[in-house]
C-alpha positions as CSV (number, residue, x, y, z in Angstrom):
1,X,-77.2,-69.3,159.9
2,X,-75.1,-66.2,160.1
3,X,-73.1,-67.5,157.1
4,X,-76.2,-67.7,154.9
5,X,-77.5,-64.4,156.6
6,X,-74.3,-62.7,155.2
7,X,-74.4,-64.2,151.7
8,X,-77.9,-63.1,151.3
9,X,-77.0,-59.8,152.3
10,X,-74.2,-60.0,149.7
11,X,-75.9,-61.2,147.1
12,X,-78.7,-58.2,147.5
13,X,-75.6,-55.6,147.3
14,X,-75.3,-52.8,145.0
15,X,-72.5,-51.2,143.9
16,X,-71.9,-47.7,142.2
17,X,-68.6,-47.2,140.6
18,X,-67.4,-43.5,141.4
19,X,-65.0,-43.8,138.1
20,X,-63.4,-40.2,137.9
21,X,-66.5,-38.3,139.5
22,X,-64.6,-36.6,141.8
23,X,-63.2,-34.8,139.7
24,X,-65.3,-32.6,137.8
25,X,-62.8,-30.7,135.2
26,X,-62.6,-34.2,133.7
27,X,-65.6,-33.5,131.8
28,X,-68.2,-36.6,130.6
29,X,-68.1,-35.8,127.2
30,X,-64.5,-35.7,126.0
31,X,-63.5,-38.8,127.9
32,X,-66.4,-40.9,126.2
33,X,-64.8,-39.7,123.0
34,X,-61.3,-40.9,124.0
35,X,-62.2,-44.2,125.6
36,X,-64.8,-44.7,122.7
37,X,-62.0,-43.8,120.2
38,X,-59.6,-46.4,122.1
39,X,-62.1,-48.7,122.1
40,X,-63.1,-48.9,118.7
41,X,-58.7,-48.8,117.6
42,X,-58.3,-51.8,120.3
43,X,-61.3,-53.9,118.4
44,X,-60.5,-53.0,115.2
45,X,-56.6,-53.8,115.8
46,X,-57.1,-57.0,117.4
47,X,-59.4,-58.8,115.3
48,X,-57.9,-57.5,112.6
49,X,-54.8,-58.7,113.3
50,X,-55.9,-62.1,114.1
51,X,-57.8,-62.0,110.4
52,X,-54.4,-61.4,109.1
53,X,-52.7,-63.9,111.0
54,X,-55.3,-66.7,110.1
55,X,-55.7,-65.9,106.3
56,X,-51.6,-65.4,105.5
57,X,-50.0,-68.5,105.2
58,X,-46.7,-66.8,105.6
59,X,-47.4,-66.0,109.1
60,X,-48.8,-69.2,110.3
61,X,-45.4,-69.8,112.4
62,X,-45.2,-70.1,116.1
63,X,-44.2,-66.3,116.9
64,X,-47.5,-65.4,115.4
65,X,-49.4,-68.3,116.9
66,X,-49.1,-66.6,120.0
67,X,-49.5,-62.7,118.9
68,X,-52.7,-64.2,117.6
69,X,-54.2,-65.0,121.0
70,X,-52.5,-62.4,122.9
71,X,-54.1,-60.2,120.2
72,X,-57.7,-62.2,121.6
73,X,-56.7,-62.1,124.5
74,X,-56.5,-57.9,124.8
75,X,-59.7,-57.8,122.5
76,X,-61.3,-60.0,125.8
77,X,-60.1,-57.8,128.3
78,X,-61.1,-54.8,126.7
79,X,-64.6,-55.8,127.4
80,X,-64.6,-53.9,130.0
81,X,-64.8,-50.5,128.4
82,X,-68.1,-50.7,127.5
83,X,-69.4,-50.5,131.0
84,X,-66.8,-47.3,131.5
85,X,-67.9,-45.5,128.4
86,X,-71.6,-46.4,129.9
87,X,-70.9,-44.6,133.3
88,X,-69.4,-41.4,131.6
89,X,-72.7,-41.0,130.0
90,X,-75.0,-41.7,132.6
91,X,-76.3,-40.8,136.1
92,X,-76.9,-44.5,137.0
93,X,-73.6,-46.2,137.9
94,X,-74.6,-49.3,139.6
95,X,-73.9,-52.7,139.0
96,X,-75.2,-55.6,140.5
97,X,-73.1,-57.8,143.2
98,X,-73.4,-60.7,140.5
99,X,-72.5,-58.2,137.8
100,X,-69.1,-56.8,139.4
101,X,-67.3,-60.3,140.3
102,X,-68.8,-61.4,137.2
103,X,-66.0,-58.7,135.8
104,X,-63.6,-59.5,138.2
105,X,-63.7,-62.8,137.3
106,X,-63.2,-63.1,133.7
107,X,-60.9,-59.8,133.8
108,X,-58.8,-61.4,136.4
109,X,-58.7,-64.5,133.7
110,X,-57.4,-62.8,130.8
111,X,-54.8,-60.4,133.0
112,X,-52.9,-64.0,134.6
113,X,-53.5,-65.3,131.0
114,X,-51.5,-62.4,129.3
115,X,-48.9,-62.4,131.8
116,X,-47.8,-66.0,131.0
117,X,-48.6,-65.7,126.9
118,X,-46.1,-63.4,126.7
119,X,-43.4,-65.1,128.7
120,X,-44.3,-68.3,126.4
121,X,-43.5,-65.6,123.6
122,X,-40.0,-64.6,124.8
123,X,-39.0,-68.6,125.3
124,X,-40.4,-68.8,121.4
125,X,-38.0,-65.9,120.9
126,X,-35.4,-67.4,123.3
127,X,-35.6,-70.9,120.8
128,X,-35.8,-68.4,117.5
129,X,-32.2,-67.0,118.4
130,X,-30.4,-68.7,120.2
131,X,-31.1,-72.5,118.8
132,X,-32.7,-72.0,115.1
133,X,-31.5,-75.0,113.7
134,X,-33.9,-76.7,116.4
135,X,-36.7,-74.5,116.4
136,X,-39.4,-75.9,114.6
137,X,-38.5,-79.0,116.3
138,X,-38.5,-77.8,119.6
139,X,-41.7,-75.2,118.7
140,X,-43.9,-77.8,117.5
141,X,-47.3,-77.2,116.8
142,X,-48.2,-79.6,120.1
143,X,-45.7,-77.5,122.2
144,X,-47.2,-74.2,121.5
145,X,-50.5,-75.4,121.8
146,X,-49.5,-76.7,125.4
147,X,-48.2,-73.4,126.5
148,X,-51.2,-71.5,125.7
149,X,-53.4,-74.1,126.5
150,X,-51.4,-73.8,130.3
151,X,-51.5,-69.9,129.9
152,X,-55.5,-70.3,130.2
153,X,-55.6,-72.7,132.6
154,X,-53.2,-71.3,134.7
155,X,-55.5,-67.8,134.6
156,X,-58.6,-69.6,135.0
157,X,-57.4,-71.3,138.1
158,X,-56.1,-68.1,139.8
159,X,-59.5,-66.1,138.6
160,X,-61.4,-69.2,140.3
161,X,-59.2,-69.0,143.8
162,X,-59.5,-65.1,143.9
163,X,-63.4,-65.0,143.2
164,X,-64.1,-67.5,145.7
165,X,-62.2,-65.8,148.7
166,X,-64.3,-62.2,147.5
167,X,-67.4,-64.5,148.0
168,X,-66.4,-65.2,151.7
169,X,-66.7,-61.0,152.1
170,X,-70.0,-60.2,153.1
171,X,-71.3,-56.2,151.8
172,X,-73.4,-53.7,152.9
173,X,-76.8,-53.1,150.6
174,X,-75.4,-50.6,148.8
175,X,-71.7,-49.2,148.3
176,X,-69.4,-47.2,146.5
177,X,-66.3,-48.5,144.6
178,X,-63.8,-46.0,144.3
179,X,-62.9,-47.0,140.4
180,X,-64.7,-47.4,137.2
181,X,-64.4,-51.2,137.2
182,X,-64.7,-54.0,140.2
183,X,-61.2,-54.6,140.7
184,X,-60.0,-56.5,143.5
185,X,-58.4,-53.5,145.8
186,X,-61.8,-51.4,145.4
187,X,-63.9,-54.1,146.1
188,X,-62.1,-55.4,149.0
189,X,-62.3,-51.5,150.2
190,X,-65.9,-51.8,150.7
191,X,-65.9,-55.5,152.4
192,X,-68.0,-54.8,155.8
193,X,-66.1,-58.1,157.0
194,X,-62.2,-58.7,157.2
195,X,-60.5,-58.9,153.7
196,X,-57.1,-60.2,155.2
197,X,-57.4,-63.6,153.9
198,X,-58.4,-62.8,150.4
199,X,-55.8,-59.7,150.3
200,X,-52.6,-61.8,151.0
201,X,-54.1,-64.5,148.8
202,X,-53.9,-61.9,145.9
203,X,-51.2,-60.6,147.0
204,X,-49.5,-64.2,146.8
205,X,-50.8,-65.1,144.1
206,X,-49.9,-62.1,142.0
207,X,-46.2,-62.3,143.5
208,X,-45.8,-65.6,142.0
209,X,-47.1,-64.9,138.7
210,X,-45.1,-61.8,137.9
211,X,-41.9,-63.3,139.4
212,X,-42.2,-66.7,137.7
213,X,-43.0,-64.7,134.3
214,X,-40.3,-62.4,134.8
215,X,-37.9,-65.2,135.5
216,X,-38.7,-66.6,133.1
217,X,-38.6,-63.8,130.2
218,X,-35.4,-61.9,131.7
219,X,-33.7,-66.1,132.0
220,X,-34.7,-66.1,128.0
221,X,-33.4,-61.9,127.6
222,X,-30.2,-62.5,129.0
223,X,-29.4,-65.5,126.5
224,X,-30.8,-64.0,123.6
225,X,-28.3,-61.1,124.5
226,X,-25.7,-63.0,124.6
227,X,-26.4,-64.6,122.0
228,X,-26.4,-61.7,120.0
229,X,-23.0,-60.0,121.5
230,X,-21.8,-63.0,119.6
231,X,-22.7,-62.6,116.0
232,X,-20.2,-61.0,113.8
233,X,-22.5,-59.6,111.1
234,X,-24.1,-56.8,111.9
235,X,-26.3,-57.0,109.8
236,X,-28.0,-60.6,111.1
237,X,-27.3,-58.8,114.5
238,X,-29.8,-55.9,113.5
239,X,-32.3,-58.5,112.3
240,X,-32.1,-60.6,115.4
241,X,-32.9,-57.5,117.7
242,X,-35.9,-56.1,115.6
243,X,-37.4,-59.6,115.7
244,X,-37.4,-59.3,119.6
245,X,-38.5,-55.3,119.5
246,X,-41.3,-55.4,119.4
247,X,-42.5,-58.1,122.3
248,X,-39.8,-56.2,124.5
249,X,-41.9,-53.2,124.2
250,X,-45.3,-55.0,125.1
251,X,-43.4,-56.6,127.9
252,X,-42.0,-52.9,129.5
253,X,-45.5,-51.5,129.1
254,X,-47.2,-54.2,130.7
255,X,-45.1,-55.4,133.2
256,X,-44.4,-51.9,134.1
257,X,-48.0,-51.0,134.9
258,X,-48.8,-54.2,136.8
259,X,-45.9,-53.2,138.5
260,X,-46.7,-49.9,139.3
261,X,-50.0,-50.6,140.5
262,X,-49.3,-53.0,143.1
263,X,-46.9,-50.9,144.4
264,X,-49.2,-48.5,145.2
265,X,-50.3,-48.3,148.3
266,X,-54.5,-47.8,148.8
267,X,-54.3,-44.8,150.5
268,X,-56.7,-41.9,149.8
269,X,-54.1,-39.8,148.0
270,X,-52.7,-42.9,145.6
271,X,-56.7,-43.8,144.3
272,X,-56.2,-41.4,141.6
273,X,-52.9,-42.7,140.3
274,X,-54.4,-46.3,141.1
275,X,-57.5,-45.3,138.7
276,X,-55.5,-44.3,136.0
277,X,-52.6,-46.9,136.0
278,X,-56.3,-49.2,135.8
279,X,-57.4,-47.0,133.0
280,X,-54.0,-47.8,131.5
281,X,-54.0,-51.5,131.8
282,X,-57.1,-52.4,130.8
283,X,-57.9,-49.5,128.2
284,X,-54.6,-48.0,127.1
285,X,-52.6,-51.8,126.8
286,X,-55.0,-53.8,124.7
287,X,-55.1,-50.8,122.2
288,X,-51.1,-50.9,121.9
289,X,-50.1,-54.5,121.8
290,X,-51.5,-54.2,118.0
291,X,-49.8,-51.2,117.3
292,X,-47.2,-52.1,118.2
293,X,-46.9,-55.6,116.4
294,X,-48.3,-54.0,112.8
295,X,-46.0,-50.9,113.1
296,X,-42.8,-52.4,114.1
297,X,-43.0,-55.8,112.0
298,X,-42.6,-56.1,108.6
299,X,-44.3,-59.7,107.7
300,X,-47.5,-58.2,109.6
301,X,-47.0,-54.3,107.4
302,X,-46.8,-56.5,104.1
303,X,-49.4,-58.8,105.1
304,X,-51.8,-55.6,105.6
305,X,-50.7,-54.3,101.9
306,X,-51.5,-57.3,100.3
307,X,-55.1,-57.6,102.0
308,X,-55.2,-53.9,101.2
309,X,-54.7,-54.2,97.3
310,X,-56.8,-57.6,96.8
311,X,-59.6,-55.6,97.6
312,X,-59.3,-52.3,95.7
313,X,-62.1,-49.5,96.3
């Protein structure tokens, strides 16, 4: 009875996200123009670079199998900015109980699911470099299929676990989340019931995941390097590197973040720095993993010129 008494309670919550409105010199109306400006770059980038991936024969390989749904993966997870540019211009910053695991859920999805699609895409690059002669065997359509296929699942199944310990929380009527979106440390913050169990489930859980994907994309780094060291030419030892610059980058940024942020400890003076390493990775990143692809690879820049000139203005 007190079980039910408690989810009923919790299910009646309301939650206002405080964002940045504690600090008033960062004004409402130039933020809305960056994050809308970001936003707009990160959709615009994504798709488009799934378009060009899908319509360029050239580029139907599997390096660019994967960019293509790390690219929809990032253009998911941004969906969250909508409901930050929403509360930069508005007074009302609620959102239902439903509404914030609702985002917590499928954010906490697409965050395990990037993690692992891009240590798939250093064991692609680990296959590219050090065994080419085997790589389309080895990188079969079916394999690379299976290891984004287990990328989802894998992020599905840890989204599920983590949502359903929050659910156990019971909340006050109405509370205040100190962040612009429902992540897991805010919302835990504002439990009226003990959060030990679901905090050293996440905590866990989100060990695991960034060792084993670590392992698993320094294990594939270390090889490649040696691998390189070996090759005489320079030249074919300049191309093997840029092949591999670009994903290295992605992986410094991101890693480095997630990193960052849950090394932070919850503390009153970290809960800026833990709102804008949030801002970071689930604004900043999406926007950049494009960018970074188009600017730094040449297939993808000529792919863009050819679209570009089919369809003169």
């Amino acid at each position: 009875f007190l079980n039910r008494n408690q989810e009923n309670q919790s299910a009646r919550a309301i939650f206002m996200l405080l964002g940045f409105s504690e600090y008033p010199d960062l004004q409402q109306v130039p933020l809305f123009v960056v994050f809308l400006t970001i936003y707009t770059v990160t959709v615009v980038g994504n798709l488009g670079m799934i378009v060009i991936i899908r319509i360029n024969p050239k580029l139907h390989t599997p390096m660019y199998f994967f960019l293509s749904h790390l690219s929809f993966v990032d253009f998911c997870y941004s969906s969250v900015t909508p409901k930050l540019l929403e509360n930069l211009v508005v007074e009302d910053r609620t959102i239902s109980f439903t509404g914030c695991i609702t985002q917590f859920f499928l954010a906490c999805i697409f965050v395990v699911t990037e993690t692992f699609m891009l240590a798939a895409m250093a064991y692609d690059r680990f296959v590219a470099v050090c065994n080419p002669l085997l790589y389309k065997v080895a990188m079969s359509p079916k394999f690379c299929f299976l290891l984004v296929t287990a990328s989802y699942a894998w992020g599905i199944v840890c989204s599920l676990t983590f949502t359903y310990f929050l659910l156990t929380l019971s909340f006050c009527e109405t509370s205040f989340i100190n962040n612009f979106l429902c992540e897991h440390a805010a919302i835990v913050a504002v439990s009226c019931s003990d959060p030990y169990i679901s905090q050293k489930i996440i905590l866990v859980s989100a060990t695991f995941n960034e060792i084993s994907s670590l392992m698993i994309i320094l294990t594939s780094y270390i090889f490649i390097f040696i691998t390189i060291m070996k090759v005489p030419s320079t030249g074919r030892r300049h191309k093997a590197i840029s092949t591999c610059a670009s994903h290295l980058t992605t992986i410094t940024i991101f890693h480095g973040t997630i990193l960052f942020l849950y090394c932070v400890s919850n503390s009153k003076g970290s809960w800026l720095r833990v709102k804008v390493a949030s801002v970071f990775y689930t604004v900043v990143i999406p926007m950049l993993n494009p960018l970074i692809y188009s600017l730094r690879n040449k297939d993808v820049k000529e792919a863009v010129r050819k679209l570009v000139q089919s369809y003169p203005v």
